[in-house]
N, C-alpha and C positions, 0 to 999 in steps of 0.2 A: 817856065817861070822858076827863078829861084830866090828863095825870100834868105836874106842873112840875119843873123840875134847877134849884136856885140855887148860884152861886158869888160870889166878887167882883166883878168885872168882866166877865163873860158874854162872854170872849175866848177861855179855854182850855176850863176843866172842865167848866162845866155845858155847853155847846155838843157836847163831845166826849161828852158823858153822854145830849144828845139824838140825836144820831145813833146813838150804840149801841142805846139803845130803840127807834127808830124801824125800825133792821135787824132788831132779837129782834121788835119786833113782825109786821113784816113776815113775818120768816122760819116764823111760827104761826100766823098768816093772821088776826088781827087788826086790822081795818080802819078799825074804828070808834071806836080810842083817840086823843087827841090828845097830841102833845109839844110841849110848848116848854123855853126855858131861858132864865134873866134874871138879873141880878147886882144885889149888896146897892150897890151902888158902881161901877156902869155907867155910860160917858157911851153914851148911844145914837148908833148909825149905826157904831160901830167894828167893824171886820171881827176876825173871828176871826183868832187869832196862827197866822203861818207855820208853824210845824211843825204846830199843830193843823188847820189846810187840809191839809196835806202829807200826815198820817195818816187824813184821813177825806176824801179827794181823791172825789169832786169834791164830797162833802155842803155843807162849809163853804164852796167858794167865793162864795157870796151872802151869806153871815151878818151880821148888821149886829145888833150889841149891843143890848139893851134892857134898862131898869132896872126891877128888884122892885118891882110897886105894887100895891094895894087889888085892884084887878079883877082879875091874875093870879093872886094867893092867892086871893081869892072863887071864880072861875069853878074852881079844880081841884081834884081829888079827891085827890090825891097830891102831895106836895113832898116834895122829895129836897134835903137841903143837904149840899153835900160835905166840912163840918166843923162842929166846937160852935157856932165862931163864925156860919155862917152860920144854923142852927136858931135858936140864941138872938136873931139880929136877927130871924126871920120870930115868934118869938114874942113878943117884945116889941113890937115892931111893929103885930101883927095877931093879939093874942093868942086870940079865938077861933076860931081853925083850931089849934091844938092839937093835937087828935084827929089831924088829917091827915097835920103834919108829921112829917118823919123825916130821921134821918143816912142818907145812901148805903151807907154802909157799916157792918157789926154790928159793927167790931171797930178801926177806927182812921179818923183825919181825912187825909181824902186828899190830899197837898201840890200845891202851885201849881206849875209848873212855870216860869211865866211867869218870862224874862230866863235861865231854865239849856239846855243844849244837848238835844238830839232824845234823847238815850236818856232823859233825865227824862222828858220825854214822854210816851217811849214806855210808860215806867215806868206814870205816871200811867195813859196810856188800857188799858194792861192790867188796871191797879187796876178803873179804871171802868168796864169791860168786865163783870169777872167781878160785880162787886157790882150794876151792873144786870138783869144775868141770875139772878142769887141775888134780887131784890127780885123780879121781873116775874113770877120761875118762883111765888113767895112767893102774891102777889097773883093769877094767874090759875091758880092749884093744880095747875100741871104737876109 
């Protein structure tokens, strides 16, 4: 299985949204899922933003951006976009994955934090904490 997180720029949220999956999965001994995360509007090779390194210390230190394409929507079971705006480009885009695609969250678009200080942040990765855990628990019926 592999589940994809898309954002803008694949610097903050979906980055932060992979490491949160990758811990829940970890932490339920799920081995055999794969994560990634990639942005509608990534230049590739950018490192994840400093407070996102800082709160997912040491995950992100290697992170090097990569942009939304053909093969990453193909190859995965699951896509997670952190707002309308991002669903709506994976569906316009690659509109028969459809079925797969999904908002992160049940109930609101989860904001950028990029250029605001660490408590946005921190805001955000709490957001994206609890809604990764709410989809993951979702999909493997805990």
């Amino acid at each position: 299985m592999k589940i994809l997180f898309v954002c803008t720029e694949n610097t903050c949220r979906s980055p932060m949204a992979e490491v949160c999956a990758k811990e829940w999965l970890r932490e339920h001994g799920f081995v055999d899922v794969h994560v990634e995360s990639a942005g509608i509007r990534a230049t590739p090779g950018q490192p994840a933003s400093e407070f996102a390194r800082e709160l997912c210390a040491p995950h992100l230190d290697n992170h090097q951006s990569k942009i939304l394409d053909e093969k990453l929507v193909r190859e995965s079971d699951y896509i997670f976009g952190m707002s309308d705006r991002h669903v709506a480009f994976v569906h316009r885009m690659f509109g028969p994955v459809l079925p797969k695609t999904y908002y992160l969250s049940f109930t609101e678009n989860i904001s950028d934090p990029y250029g605001k200080p660490k408590s946005a942040y921190q805001e955000t990765y709490d957001v994206i904490s609890w809604n990764v855990t709410l989809q993951l628990t979702q999909i493997f019926h805990l």
